[in-house]
C-alpha positions, 0 to 999 in steps of 0.5 A, a space after each residue: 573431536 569426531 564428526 558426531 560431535 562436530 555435528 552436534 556442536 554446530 547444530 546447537 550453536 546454529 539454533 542459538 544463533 536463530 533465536 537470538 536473530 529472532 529477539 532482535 527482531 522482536 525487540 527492535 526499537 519503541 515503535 514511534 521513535 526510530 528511523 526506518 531504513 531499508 538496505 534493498 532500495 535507494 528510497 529512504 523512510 525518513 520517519 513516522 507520520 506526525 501529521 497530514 495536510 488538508 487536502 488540495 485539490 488538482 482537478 475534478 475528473 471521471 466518476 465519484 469513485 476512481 483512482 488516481 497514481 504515479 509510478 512509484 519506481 518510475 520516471 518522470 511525471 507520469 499520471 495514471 488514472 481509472 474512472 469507476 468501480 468497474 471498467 477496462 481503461 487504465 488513462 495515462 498523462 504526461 505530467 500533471 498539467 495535461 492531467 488537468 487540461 483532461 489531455 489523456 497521452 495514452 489508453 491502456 485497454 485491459 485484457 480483463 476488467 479491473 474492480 474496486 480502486 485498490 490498484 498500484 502502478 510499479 515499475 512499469 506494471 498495473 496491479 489489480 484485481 480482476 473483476 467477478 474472480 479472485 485473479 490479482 493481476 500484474 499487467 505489464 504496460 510497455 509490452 502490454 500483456 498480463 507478466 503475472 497472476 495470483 489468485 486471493 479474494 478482495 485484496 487491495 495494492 499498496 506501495 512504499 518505500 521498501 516496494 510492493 504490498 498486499 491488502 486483503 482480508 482473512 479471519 482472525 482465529 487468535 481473537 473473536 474470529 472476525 475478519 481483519 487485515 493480512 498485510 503480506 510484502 509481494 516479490 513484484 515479479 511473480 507476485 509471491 509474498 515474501 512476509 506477511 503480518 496479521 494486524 489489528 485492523 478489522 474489517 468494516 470498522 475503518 474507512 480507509 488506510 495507507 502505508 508509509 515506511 512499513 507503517 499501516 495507518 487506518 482512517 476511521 471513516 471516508 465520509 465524514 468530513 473530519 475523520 482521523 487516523 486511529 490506528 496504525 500497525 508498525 511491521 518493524 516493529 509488529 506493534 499497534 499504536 492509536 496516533 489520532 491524526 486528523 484527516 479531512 474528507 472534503 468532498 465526504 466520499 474518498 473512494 482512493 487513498 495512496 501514499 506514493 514514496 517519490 514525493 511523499 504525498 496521499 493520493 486521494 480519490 473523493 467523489 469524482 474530486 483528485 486530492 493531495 495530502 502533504 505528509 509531515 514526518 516526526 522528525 
């Protein structure tokens, strides 16, 4: 066979190979009855959310909106917190109990000021959106100096099992061109994306949302003392579901709402209250 040939041949069984990979992934398992698991990190998705716990209550601390967060690649019982809207404190405390005596271990003073309440700590580094810019910053805290930027318009942070993800808005040209919700995987170093997905989520027309084992879930308000979760985009499988899971707003304002993969558990932030959510999984 001469090289021409050779060349031909390859090129075809190469394509081949390509496009059966690409029907896999589209034709992967039903969509909420499949165990996720992700060869790059240690942690294990044990399944989809089934049901959420009514909230308990861990302290009442700071302003009605905040946050409040673990370091979901950390050590430790390290709490993190931000007080507002707006500011340039990021609190830290030991462990839980200091949290709730108010006994704050360590003050990191921001080089630019933080807005909203969509921010994350990983790996040792903050994550957030630069206040009055479309700067998203990686702030690294043991050397205390920003490690990265990038640049992109009213984003939140999320994190789960398979590591760091991006929330922002962008207009849908597939549907009514109206604004809904990119979700993009980021390379936490250098805050690249490495794979983003359009869902169904539109802006303005839902509360709050979180991320579990590559699922993005949407509550339908956070006000309403008895909301739900009515929406939920699975990135595995790039299908929508409605799974009507009831959610409890107790104190009618939750600003903050974040899963964190260590303990399985919803970090919530409603009006100057810090809640947690125990999530229960199919199987």
């Amino acid at each position: 066979m001469d090289l021409l040939k050779l060349h031909s041949v390859t090129t075809k069984l190469l394509t081949r190979v390509d496009n059966m990979e690409k029907v896999r992934m589209l034709t992967h398992t039903n969509t909420h009855t499949h165990t996720h698991t992700h060869t790059h990190t240690q942690m294990l998705c044990k399944d989809t959310v089934a049901s959420l716990s009514d909230p308990v209550q861990h302290n009442s601390y700071g302003q009605s909106e905040g946050a409040w967060m673990r370091d979901a690649r950390g050590h430790g019982n390290v709490i993190y917190l931000t007080s507002g809207h707006y500011d340039n404190n990021l609190l830290e405390f030991r462990d839980m109990e200091t949290f709730k005596s108010g006994q704050v271990s360590n003050t990191y003073k921001l080089p630019y000021s933080f807005t909203g309440t969509g921010h994350v700590v990983y790996n040792g580094a903050f994550y957030y959106n630069r206040a009055f810019s479309r700067d998203v910053i990686k702030y690294d805290l043991r050397h205390r100096y920003v490690a990265a930027w990038t640049t992109l318009h009213d984003v939140e942070f999320a994190v789960d099992e398979s590591g760091l993800w991006l929330l922002y808005p962008a207009l849908d040209t597939e549907g009514f061109h109206q604004e809904v919700i990119l979700l993009t995987h980021l390379r936490p170093r250098d805050l690249l994306p490495v794979r983003s997905f359009r869902t169904g989520l539109r802006r303005g027309h839902y509360g709050n949302s979180f991320l579990v084992c590559g699922v993005l879930y949407g509550v339908d308000s956070m006000e309403r003392r008895y909301a739900n979760v009515t929406y939920a985009f699975d990135t595995h499988t790039l299908t929508h579901t409605v799974p009507s899971l009831a959610f409890t707003n107790m104190h009618s304002h939750t600003s903050q709402l974040a899963y964190c993969p260590l303990d399985k558990k919803l970090y919530a932030w409603d009006n100057g209250h810090q809640m947690m959510y125990d999530v229960t999984f199919a199987y």
